[in-house]
N, C-alpha and C positions, 0 to 999 in steps of 0.2 A: 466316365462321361464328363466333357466339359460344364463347367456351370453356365448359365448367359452372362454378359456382360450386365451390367446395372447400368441405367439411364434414371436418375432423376430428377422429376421437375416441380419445383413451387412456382406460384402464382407471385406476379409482379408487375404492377398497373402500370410504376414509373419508375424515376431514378433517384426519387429525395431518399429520406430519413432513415428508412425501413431496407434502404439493400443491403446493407450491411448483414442483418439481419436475416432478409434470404438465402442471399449466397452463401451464409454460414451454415443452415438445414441444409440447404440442397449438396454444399460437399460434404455432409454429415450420411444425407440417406445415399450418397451414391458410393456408401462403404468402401472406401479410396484406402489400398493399402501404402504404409510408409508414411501416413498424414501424420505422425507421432514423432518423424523422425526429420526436421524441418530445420531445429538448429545449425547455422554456419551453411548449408547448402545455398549452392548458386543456382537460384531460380530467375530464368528467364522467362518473362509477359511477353507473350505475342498478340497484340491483336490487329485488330484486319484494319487497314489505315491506306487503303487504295487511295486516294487523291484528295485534290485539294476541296474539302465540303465541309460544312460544318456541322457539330452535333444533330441539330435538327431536320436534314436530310436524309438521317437513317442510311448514310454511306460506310462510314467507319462506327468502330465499337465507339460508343458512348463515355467520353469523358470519366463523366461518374462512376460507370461502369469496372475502371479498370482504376479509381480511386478504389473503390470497395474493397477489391482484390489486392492492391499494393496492399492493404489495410493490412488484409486476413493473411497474410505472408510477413509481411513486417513481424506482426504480432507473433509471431513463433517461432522469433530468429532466424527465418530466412534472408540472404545476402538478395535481394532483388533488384533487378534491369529489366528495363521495358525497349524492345526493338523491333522494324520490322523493315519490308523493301516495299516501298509504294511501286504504281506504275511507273515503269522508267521514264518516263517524258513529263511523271509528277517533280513540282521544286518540294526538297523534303522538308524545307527550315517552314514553306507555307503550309504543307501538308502538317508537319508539327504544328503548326503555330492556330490553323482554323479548324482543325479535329478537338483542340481542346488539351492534348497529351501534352506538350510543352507548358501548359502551366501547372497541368497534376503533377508532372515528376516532378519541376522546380520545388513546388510546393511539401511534396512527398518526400524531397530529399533523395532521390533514383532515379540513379544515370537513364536519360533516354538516348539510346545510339541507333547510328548508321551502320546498314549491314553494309551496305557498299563500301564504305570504308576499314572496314573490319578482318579483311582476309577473308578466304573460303579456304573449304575443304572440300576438296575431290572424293566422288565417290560413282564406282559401275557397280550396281547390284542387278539382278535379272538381264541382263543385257542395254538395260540403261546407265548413261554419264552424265555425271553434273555435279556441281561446285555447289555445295552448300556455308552458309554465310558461317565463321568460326567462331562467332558468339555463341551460334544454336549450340553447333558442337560440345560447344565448352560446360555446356549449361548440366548440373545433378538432374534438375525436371525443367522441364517447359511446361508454361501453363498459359493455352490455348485461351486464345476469346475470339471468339469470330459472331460476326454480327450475320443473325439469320436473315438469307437473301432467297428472292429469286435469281436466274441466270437465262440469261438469254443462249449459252455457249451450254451448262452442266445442268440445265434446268433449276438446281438448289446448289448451294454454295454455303458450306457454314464450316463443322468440325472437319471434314479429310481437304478439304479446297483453299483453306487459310493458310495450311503451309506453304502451300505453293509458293507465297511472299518470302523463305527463309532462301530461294532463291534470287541473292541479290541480282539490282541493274538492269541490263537488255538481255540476262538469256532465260529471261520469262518469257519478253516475245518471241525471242528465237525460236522457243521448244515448243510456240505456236503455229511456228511453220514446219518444223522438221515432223511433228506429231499432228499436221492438221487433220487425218482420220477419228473421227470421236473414240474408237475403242482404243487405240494407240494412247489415244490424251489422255482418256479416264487410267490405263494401266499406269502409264508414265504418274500421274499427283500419287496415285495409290501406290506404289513401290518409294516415291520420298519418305513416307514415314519410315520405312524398313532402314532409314537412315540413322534416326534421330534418338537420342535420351528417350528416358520415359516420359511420360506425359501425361496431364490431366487437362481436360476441357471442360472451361465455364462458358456455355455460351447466353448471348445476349441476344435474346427472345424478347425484352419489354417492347420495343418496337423493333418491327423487321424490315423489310422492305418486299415489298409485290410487282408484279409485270415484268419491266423493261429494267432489272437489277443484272449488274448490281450497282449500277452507280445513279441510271437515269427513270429510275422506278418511282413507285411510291411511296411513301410510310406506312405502314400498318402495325396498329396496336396487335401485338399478338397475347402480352401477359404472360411471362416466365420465362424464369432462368432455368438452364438444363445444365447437370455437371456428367462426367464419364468419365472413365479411364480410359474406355473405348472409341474413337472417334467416329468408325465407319459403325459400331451400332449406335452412339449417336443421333447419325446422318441418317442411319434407316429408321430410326423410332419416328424423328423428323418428318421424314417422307410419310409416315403413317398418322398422324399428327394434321396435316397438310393436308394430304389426298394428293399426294404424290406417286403416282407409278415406279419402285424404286431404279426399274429396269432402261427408265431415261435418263439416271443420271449414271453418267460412263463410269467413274469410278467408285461405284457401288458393285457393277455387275460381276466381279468375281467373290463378290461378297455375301450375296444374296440370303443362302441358305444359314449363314452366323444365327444365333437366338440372342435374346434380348430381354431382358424384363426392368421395363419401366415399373418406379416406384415414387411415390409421392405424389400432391395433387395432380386432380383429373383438369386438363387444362384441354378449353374450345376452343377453335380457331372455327369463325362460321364461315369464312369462304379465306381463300388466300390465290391471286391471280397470278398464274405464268405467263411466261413470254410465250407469243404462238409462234405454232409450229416447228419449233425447236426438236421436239423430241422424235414427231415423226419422222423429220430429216435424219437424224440420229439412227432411227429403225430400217432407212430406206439407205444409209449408206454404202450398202452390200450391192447396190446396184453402180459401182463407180464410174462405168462409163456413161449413164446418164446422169450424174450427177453435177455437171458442169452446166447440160443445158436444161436439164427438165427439176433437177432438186438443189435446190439453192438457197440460202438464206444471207442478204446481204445488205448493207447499209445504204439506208438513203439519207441526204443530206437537206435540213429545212433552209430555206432564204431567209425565211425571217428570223427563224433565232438562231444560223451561224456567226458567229464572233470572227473569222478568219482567223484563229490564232495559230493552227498547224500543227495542233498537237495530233490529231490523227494522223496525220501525215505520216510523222517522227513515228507511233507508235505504229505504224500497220508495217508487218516481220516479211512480207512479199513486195513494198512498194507499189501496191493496186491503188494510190490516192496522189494528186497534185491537185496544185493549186497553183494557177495563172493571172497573171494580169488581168484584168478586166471580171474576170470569171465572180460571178456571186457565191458561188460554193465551192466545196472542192470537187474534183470529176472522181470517176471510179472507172477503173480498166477490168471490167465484170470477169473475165476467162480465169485475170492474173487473181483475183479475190478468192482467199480461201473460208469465207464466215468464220473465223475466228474470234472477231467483236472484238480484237482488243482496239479499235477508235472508238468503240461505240463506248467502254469504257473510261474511256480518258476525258472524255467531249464535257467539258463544262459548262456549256451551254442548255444543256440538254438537245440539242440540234441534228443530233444522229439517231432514226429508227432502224429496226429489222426488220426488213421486211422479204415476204418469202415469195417463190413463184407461184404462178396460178395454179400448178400440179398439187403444191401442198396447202395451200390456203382450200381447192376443191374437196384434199382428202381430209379437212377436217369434219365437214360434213359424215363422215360416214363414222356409226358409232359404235366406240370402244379406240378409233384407231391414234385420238388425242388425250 
């Protein structure tokens, strides 16, 4: 019989003094084999570095965050790089420069690079294609940080949904149109791992984000680092953590049945809010030919706090968005939209909701079925 996977988590109010400190117990209790054998290997830091926000937004991993961790790598003669692929229609010198990461590595003394720039490497595994960025490749470990989110699109987004980024440039969005069925999506992120180095994930629990994440959400203190060898147990400890149903988020569900045992502090989360109606959509997709006109989930655009800047535009992988002369916002050609969210994503304004039809905003009312 397999063992479970180990999830552990301490307790972590903020980001001063003391993380050092956490993150060093928490890869301690999550009995991480190989942590002995660190010298001269090429470790690569990934964290989640989606767009142009700053620390205090709870968009990207936290500065500090991924100071701590160059720290606890450096110190053990690891060769360490920090990289990742923002949203393609993010500028990445601004996304380095207002996440914070452009001054840690300066500081740090560790390369931060462009996957875009970097080569890829092709790879079909299960029936899926796609180019992964050749840094990952090249890398002895990767060591995961992904900033705990809501998702308007996966419900939760944290350890299995961050690689997603090791896919450089525009074929993020692309494989948001070629895979816009949710169970297609969640298999497609969940088979990228089957790509990669080994891996360990710390992730960044002190503050998460709630609601309409992952970029136009909330902040929410949640308090703790969580580390694993495991991403997708994790991702489900998470979900249990949360009061998340694991069965909404897509790239869990061939997962399910994995075990798991969490170790180290007992950590509360008294409420944490999801994007609505997401999930139902997600349950109700087996009905596809209504789902164009009775199940939907789709962006609307505010007047008063749209910028015109076009990044959704650029960013939506079907071209369902323009924007005209005269026009206050940008229009949406509803048929051609497939909920994907990636404008809702990009939108710096915070100016783009989700918003769902009357069929699923009705079936929320009925309980158990949100």
């Amino acid at each position: 019989m397999n063992n479970p996977s180990i999830v552990a988590f301490v307790k972590c109010l903020d980001y001063g003094q003391g993380l050092d400190t956490v993150i060093a117990r928490a890869i301690e209790l999550c009995e991480w084999q190989g942590v002995d054998d660190l010298t001269g290997k090429r470790v690569l830091v990934k964290p989640n570095l989606l767009t142009e926000r700053t620390p205090e937004q709870a968009v990207t991993t936290h500065p500090g965050f991924v100071r701590a961790v160059i720290r606890w790598f450096k110190a053990r003669g690891a060769q360490v790089t920090v990289g990742d692929s923002p949203a393609s229609v993010a500028n990445l010198k601004n996304v380095w420069e207002r996440s914070g990461l452009a001054t840690v590595c300066a500081e740090e003394g560790v390369p931060l690079i462009s996957f875009e720039q970097a080569g890829v490497q092709s790879c079909e595994i299960d029936g899926f294609s796609f180019s992964v960025a050749q840094p990952v490749m090249e890398a002895d470990l990767l060591v995961n940080l992904p900033k705990v989110k809501a998702h308007v699109l996966t419900t939760l987004t944290a350890a299995v949904k961050n690689m997603y980024g090791v896919l450089p440039g525009y074929s993020k969005t692309t494989f948001h149109r070629t895979y816009a069925n949710m169970g297609q999506f969640g298999r497609f992120v969940a088979t990228i791992w089957k790509a990669l180095p080994p891996s360990v994930t710390i992730a960044d629990g002190v503050v998460g984000m709630e609601g309409q994440g992952p970029s136009n959400g909330r902040p929410v203190s949640l308090g703790f680092v969580a580390v694993s060898q495991d991403p997708f147990a994790m991702d489900r400890a998470l979900c249990s953590l949360l009061k998340i149903n694991p069965r909404s988020v897509p790239y869990l569900i061939d997962d399910l049945g994995a075990k798991y045992l969490c170790v180290g502090d007992t950590i509360n989360v008294p409420s944490f809010a999801l994007p609505a109606g997401g999930s139902i959509l997600r349950r109700l997709q087996c009905f596809r030919s209504l789902s164009q006109f009775l199940l939907w989930v789709r962006p609307a655009f505010s007047e008063t706090a749209c910028i015109q800047c076009g990044k959704c535009i650029k960013a939506c992988p079907v071209h369902a968005i323009r924007l005209e002369t005269g026009m206050p916002v940008p229009h949406l050609t509803p048929k051609t939209c497939i909920g994907c969210c990636c404008c809702h994503e990009v939108c710096p304004a915070d100016a783009i909701r989700m918003t769902q039809s009357w069929i699923l905003r009705m079936a929320k009312v009925f309980k158990g079925l949100d």
